[in-house]
N, C-alpha and C positions, 0 to 999 in steps of 0.2 A: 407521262413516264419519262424519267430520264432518259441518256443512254446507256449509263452501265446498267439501269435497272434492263433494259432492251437487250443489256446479253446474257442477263443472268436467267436461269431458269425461274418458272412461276413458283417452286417451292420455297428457294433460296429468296424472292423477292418477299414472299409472305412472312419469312423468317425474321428478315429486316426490316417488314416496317412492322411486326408485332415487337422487334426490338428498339424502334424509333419512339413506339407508344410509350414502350416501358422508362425508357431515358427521361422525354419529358416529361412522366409522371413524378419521375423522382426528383423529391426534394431536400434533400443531404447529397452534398459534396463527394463525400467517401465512401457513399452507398453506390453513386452514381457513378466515381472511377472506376468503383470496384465492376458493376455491371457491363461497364464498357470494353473495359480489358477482359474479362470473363469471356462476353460475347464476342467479342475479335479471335481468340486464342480458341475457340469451341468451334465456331466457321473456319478456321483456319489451318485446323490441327497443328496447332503449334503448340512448342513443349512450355515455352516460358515465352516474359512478356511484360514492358515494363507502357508505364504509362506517365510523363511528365507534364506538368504543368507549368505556365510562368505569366507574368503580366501582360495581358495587351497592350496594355500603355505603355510601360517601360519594360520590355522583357530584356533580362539581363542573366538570369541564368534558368537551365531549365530543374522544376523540383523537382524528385521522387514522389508520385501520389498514392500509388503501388507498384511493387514486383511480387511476381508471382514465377516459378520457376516448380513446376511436378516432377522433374526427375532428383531435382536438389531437396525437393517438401520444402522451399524459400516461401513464405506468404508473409509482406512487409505492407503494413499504409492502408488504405483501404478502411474496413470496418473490422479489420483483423486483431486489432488492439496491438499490434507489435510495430511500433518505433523503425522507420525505415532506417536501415544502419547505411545508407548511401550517401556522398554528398554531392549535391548541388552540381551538375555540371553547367559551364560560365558558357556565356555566347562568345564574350569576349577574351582577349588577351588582355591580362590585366598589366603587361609591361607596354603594347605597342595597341591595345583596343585594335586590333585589326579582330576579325571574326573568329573563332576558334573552330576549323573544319576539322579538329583532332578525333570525333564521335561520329558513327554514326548517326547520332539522335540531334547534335547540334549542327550537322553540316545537313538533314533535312529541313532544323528549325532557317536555317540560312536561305537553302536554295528554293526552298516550299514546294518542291518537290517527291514526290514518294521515289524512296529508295530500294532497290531490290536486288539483294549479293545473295548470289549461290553459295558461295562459300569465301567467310570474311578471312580467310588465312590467303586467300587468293590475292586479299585489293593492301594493299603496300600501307594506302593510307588512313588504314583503319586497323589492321590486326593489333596490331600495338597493345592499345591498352585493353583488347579484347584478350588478347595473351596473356595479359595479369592478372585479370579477372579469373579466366580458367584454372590459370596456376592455382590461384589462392583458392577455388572451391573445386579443384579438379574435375572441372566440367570440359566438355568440348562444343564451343562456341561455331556452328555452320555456317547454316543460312538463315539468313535477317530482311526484313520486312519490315521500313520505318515509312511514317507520314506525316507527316506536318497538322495541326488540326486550325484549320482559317475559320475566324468565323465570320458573319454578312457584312462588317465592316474594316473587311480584308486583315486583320489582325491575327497577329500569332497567338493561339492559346495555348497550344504546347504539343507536342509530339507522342501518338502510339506508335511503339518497333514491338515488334514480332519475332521470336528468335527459334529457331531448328522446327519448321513443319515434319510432320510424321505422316507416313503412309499409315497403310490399315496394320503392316505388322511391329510399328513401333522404329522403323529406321526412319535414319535424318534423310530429306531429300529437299529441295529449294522450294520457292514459295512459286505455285504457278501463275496464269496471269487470273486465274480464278479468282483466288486469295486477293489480288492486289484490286480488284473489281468491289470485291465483298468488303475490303478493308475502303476502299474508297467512298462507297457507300454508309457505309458504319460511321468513315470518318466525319461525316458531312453532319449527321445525326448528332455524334457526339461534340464537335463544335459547339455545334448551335446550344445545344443542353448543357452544357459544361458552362462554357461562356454567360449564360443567364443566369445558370445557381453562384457561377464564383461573382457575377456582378452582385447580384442581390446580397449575399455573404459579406462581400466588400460594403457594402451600403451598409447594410446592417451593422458592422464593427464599426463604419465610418461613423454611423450615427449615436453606438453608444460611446465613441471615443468623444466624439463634440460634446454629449451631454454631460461627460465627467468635470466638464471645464466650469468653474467657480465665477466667473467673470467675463464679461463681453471684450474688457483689455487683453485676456491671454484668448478670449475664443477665435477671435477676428482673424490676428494672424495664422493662427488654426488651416480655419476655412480658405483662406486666400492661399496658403500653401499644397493642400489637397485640390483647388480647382485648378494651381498651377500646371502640378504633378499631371493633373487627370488629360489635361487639354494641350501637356508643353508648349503651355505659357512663358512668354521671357516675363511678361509682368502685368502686373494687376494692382488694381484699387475698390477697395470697398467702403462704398460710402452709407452713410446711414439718417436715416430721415429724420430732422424735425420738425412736428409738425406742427407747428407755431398757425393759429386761427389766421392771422393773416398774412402771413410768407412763409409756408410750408416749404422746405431747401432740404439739399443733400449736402451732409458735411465729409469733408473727406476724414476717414480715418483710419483707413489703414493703407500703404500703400510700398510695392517692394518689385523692383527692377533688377535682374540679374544683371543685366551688361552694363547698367551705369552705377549698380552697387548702392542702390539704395533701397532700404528696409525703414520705413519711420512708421511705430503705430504713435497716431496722434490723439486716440479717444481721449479724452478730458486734460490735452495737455496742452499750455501758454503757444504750443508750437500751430497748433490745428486753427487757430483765429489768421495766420499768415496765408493758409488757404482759403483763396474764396469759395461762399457757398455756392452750388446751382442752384439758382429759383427755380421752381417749381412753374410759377407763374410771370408773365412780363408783365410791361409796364401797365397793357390793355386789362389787365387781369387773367388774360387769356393762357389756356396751358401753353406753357412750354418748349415745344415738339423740335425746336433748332437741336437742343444738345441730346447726343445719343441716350448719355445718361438721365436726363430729365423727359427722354421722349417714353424710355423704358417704365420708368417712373409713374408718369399719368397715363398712359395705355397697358400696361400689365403687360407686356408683350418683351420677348426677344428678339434681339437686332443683332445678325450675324454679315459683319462687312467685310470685303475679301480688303480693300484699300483705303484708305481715311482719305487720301489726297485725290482720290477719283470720287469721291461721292458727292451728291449733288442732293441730296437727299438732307445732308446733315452738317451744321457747322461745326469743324476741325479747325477756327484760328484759332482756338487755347493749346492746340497739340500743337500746330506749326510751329506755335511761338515756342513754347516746350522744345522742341527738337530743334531749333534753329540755336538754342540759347546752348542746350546738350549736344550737339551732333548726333544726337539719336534721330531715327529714323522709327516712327509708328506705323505701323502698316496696319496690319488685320487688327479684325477690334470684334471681342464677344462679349455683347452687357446685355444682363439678365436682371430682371427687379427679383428680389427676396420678398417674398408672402407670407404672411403669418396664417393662422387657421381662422382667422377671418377675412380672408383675403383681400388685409391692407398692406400697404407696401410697408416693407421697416429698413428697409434698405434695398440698394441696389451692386451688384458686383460687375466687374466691370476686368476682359481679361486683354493683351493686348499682346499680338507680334506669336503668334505660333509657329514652335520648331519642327522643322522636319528632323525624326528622330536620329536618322544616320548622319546627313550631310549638314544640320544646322541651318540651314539655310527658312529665311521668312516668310510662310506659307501660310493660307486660308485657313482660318477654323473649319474642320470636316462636320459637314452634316452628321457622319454617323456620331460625332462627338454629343451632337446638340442636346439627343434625351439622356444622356450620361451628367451632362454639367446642370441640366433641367433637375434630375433627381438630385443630386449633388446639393444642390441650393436649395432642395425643398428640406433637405434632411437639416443645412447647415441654417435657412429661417425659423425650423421648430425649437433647433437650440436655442440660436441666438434671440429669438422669440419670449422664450423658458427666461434668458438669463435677464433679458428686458424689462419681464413681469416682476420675477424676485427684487429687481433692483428698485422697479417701482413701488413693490409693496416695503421695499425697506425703507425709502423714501420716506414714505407716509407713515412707516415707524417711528423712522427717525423723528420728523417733525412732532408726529404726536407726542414724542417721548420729551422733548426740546418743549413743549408748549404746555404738558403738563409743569416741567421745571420751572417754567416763565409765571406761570399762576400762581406756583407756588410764592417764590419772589416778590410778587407783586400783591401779593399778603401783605408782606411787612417793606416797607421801603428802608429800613434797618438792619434786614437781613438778603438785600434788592444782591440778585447773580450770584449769593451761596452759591446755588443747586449747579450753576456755569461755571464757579470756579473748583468746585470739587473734581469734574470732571478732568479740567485739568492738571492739577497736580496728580490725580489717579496716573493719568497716562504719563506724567512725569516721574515717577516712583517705577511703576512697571517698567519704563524703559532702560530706566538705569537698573533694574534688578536682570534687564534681558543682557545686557552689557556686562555685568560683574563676571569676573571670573574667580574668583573664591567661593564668597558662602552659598553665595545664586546662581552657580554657574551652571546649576541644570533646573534654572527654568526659564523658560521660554514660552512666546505665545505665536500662536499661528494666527493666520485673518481671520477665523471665526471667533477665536479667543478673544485678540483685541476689539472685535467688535461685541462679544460677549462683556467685557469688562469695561468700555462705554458705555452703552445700556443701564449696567448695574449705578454707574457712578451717576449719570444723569437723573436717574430713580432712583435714589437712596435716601428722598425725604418727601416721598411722595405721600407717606402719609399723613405729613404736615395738613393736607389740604382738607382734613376731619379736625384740626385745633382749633378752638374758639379764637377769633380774632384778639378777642379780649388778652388775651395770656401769648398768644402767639406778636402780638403788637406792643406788648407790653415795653417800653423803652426804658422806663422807670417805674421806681418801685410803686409806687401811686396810682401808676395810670393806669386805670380804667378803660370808661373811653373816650378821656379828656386826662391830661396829668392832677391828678389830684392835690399838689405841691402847689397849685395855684389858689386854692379854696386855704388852704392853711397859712399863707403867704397874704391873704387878703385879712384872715384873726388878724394875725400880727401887726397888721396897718391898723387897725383897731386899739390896739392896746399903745399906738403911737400918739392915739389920738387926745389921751387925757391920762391924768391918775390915774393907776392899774397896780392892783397888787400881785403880785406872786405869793399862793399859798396867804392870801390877806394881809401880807404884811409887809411886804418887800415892793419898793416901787420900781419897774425898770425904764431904767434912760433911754433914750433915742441910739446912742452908740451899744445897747446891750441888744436892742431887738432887732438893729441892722445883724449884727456879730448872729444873734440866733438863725435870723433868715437865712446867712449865708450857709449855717452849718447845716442846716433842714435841707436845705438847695443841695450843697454836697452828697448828703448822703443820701436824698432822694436819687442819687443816680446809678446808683452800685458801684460795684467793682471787681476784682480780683478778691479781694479782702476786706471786711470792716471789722475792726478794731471793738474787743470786749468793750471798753472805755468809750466808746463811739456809741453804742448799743445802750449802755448806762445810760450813758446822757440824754437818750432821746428819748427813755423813758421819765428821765426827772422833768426835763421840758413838758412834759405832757402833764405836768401836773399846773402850769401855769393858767389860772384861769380870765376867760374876756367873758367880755356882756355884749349879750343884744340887746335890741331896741327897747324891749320891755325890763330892762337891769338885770335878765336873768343869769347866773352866772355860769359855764359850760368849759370841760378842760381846753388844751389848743389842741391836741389833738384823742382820736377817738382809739379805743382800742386797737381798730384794725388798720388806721394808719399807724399806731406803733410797731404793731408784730413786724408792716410793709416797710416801715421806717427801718426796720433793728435787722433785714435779710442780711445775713454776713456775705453772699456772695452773690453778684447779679442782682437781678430786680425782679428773679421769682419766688415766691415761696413755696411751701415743703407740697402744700396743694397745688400748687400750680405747676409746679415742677413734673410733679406726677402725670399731671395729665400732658402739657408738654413730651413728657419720655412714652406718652404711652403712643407716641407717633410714629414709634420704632416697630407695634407689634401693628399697628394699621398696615404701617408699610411691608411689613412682612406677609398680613393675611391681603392685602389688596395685591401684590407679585405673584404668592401663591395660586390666588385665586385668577390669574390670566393664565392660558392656553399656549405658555413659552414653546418654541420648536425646540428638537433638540441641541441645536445650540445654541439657546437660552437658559436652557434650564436652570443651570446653576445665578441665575440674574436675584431670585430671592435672597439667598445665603450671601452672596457677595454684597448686597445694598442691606442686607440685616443685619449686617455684625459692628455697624460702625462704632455702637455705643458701648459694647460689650470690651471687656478688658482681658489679661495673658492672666490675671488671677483667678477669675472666674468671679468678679467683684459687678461686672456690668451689668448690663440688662439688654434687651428684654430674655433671654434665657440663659445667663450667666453663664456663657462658654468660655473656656479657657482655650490660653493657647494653642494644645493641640487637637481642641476638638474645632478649628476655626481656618478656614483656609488662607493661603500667602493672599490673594485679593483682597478676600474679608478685614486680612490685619493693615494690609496699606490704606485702604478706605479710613479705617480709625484717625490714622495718622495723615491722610489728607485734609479730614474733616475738622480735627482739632484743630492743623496748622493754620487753616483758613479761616475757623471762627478768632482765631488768637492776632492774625497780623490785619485784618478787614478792617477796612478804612470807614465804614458805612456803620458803627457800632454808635449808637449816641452817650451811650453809657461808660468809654472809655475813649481815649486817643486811641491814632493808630499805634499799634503794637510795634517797637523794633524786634529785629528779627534776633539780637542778641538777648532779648526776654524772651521770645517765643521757645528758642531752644533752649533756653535756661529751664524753661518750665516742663518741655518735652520731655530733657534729661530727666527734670523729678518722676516724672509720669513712667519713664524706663523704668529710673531705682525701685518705681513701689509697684514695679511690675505690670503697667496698667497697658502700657503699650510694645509691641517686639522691639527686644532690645535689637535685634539683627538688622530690622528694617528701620529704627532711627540708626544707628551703626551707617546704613547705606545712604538714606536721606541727608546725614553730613557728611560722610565722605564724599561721592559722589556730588554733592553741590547740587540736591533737588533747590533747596532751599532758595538757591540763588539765580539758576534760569527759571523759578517761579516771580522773584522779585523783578529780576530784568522785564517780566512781561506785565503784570500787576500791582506791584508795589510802588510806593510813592519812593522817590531817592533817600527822602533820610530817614529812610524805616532801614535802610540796607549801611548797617553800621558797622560789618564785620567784614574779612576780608576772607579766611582759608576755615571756621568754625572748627580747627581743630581740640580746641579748649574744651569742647562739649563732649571729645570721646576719650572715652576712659584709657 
């Protein structure tokens, strides 16, 4: 039994600790002020009765949690639903930070002491702003009754004051030493309960604030600023594990020093390689256990060091030398490994130099701190845990998405890094449409977006990987799965060989079936265009006939190398073509058919529209214009410009870039492509940091492509 409990009576004591049960039962904040104050002000007979709260770590002003005032009917905070209308009183002077003794309630949070005025019109350096207070609700402010609320690791949590105790007939009289017994007691209760829900509360916000964070780059500094704040910290590092099969290390990555003013996150950047790693292991293979950070690391354990230069325990000549180069001085050091939920290490945090909160001066990490930064860091490894997984599931995304592309390529070595250079010009169109400020100047993409319209672009002929090689390899119109221009190319050495009639009558010379090889050669290979007069020809050629070995006589060529022969455009025909395009609806139902998150979803629509045109002329579901989104229509016009300027095409030269947009322009006129987004693709110069990185130099013939806008 304590002592105040030794002066209070057994009723009174039984009162308190059924009110001690009830506090820590309760788990809400505002249930819990609400109880505390209630119970203080019912033992006390007190008329009114405010209850503040503020940081242990950094108290700087104290809050309103509730007021409660019975002669005013004031009920503010609490579980009351009404909006405390009070504000905030400051610990400090916000012109000279000296303390602010101007309150009762801030000059107990100061001295930690309980305060007891009979009557505050008496004490010079308090009526004040109690006099304003009265004024404005016409009350009359007496006797007052404050206490400071400490909790077990000596920390302010905030202040209960007590104001006008009442007799049995309702007059103000001062608070006796009963009251400050009973308040003392209560206070002791309510600390400690207070102090655990607003912990837990804090952890809890703490934890769903780190989960909002999209990325381990912005989480890190996060974490490392909340364990600053927690521990007042001058500075910190958190390093993060790789764990390489045979040199598992800590790389530094994030790291920020108030007094020497440096703040570098170094996750994934050129700067983070100038930091050496800690092995994990030395030379013996042995663990590590010299460096604090790699001792934390292979033992799972916290190291709380009051001095780095007195330890004997652990080598500091990386800090010495640190400090001796800075004039910084490290002293106290608290490093803690980060755990995931299989309790491997994924990093380690590491905090250094704690302030004492008044004087600043360089003081030990507090025990009481230890299980505060312990939670701290289990909260901040679930995230950064969370943001680990995503990243490596995106990882193996990505690759996968990259290696279906690679397959596909590697189909045809004439159509070899399509699927790699679509993607870029995608993000080259995008970029310049995030930039415009005219027609595009409201759109924009976020980091899920751009990595949504990657995806799309990498997968946009994914369902190439269902075309028969036969048509999809096809280089020429002939080939099969051998160019068949070689079998027609061998007649004609035939017909070199002796008297040969044409049509039985005509003999050709050795300069007439050179001249036809060449023109069979030609137009075996496609083009842009073949010429009606082209198409003629090679069917009158086809009437030419040679002998085999038995005199038999046979055209030069067969049907089906005429129809292949006479393709006006390319080396497919009207069937081949078909099934070729029907790649577009594979690619559609194999997208459809994955388990996109949501922001994926749109990854179908954007890699399905490529073939589709602004008329409603394309395929596979002839969507026009407006039924097709701004991605969907940039993808068209990546796709085109890529198959048009590709150095890798056997069936043409490389394209200049002064025919490709020539062609583009037609493609606008007959509406097949947005005029808005070729419009941007030459203004803007996609065209030409596509060449600077792609293009052969004398493909790149043009200098400003203004000619091509209208």
């Amino acid at each position: 039994m304590s002592e105040t409990e030794q002066l209070l009576d057994p009723t009174t004591n039984r009162a308190l600790m059924d009110i001690a049960h009830e506090l820590f039962a309760e788990r809400d904040v505002s249930a819990l002020c609400e109880k505390v104050l209630t119970r203080a002000q019912q033992l006390t007979h007190a008329d009114g009765g405010t209850l503040y709260i503020t940081n242990p770590i950094r108290p700087k002003a104290l809050e309103f949690a509730i007021v409660n005032n019975t002669s005013l009917n004031i009920y503010q905070g609490g579980v009351s639903g009404n909006r405390v209308q009070f504000t905030p009183l400051p610990l400090y002077d916000s012109f000279n930070c000296e303390p602010n003794m101007a309150t009762v309630a801030t000059r107990a949070a100061h001295t930690r002491e309980l305060i007891n005025i009979s009557d505050v019109y008496d004490d010079e350096d308090q009526h004040k702003g109690t006099t304003q207070i009265d004024e404005q609700s016409k009350y009359h402010t007496e006797s007052v009754l404050a206490l400071p609320l400490i909790n077990q690791a000596s920390q302010l949590v905030g202040v209960l004051q007590l104001i006008n105790a009442q007799d049995t007939e309702g007059k103000v009289i001062p608070f006796d030493q009963k009251s400050e017994l009973i308040l003392q007691e209560l206070g002791r209760f309510a600390a400690v309960a207070l102090d655990q829900q607003l912990q837990i509360n804090s952890q809890r916000e703490l934890l769903a604030e780190l989960s909002s964070f999209s990325s381990p780059h912005t989480l890190l500094p996060k974490i490392l600023k909340e364990a600053q704040s927690l521990t007042m910290a001058d500075a910190g590092t958190i390093y993060l594990m790789e764990d390489e099969e045979t040199e598992p290390k800590l790389r530094f990555s994030v790291i920020h020093n108030k007094t020497l003013k440096i703040n570098k996150n170094l996750l994934g950047s050129d700067e983070q390689s100038n930091f050496n790693a800690i092995l994990l292991k030395n030379e013996q293979g042995e663990d590590n256990l010299l460096n604090v950070a790699s001792y934390c690391a292979n033992t799972k354990q916290m190291v709380n060091i009051e001095d780095a230069y007195e330890s004997t325990e652990f080598c500091f000549d990386g800090t010495k030398a640190f400090d001796e180069s800075t004039g910084y001085r490290s002293q106290s050091f608290l490093t803690l490994p980060l755990l995931n939920h299989n309790n491997d290490v994924i990093g380690v945090l590491q905090l250094i130099n704690a302030k004492h909160p008044k004087t600043k001066e360089t003081i030990p990490f507090s025990k009481h701190i230890e299980p505060l930064i312990k939670g701290l860091s289990t909260y901040a490894a679930i995230a950064l845990n969370n943001q680990i997984l995503l990243q490596d599931h995106k990882n193996l995304l990505d690759a996968f998405i990259k290696c279906i592309a690679q397959a596909i390529d590697a189909k045809s070595p004439h159509t070899s890094a399509h699927c790699q250079r679509v993607p870029l010009l995608m993000e080259l169109i995008a970029q310049a449409a995030c930039e415009d400020d005219a027609v595009f100047r409201d759109f924009n993409l976020n980091e899920d977006e751009w990595y949504e319209l990657r995806v799309s672009a990498w997968m946009h002929d994914c369902g190439k990987l269902a075309t028969p090689d036969t048509v999809l390899e096809k280089s020429t119109k002939l080939h099969t799965m051998q160019d068949g221009i070689d079998l027609v190319l061998a007649r004609l050495g035939t017909l070199d060989k002796g008297p040969t009639l044409t049509n039985g009558q005509t003999t050709l010379s050795h300069e007439e079936i050179k001249e036809i090889a060449e023109f069979l050669t030609s137009a075996n290979k496609g083009g842009e265009f073949m010429k009606e007069a082209d198409q003629d020809r090679v069917k009158e050629l086809a009437n030419i006939q040679w002998y085999d070995l038995d005199g038999t006589p046979h055209p030069l060529l067969s049907d089906f190398e005429v129809m292949n022969l006479c393709i006006p455009k390319g080396t497919l025909s009207v069937d081949e073509r078909k099934i070729i395009n029907n790649h577009m609806q594979v690619t559609i139902d194999m997208l459809e058919s994955l388990p996109f998150p949501k922001k994926l979803r749109r990854v179908p629509e954007f890699a399905g529209g490529h073939h589709e045109k602004m008329d409603g002329s394309g395929f596979p579901k002839g969507l026009t214009r407006e039924q097709m989104s701004l991605p969907a229509r940039m993808m068209a016009i990546a796709d085109i410009f890529e198959a048009l300027t590709a150095r890798d095409r056997p069936y043409k030269p490389p394209m200049p870039i002064s025919q490709a947009l020539r062609i583009l322009r037609n493609m606008k006129d007959s509406n097949h492509i947005d005029p808005d987004l070729f419009e941007l693709f030459v203004r803007s110069k996609v065209w030409e940091k596509y060449a600077d990185m792609v293009l052969l130099p004398e493909q790149k013939d043009i200098e400003s492509g203004q000619e091509y806008l209208n």
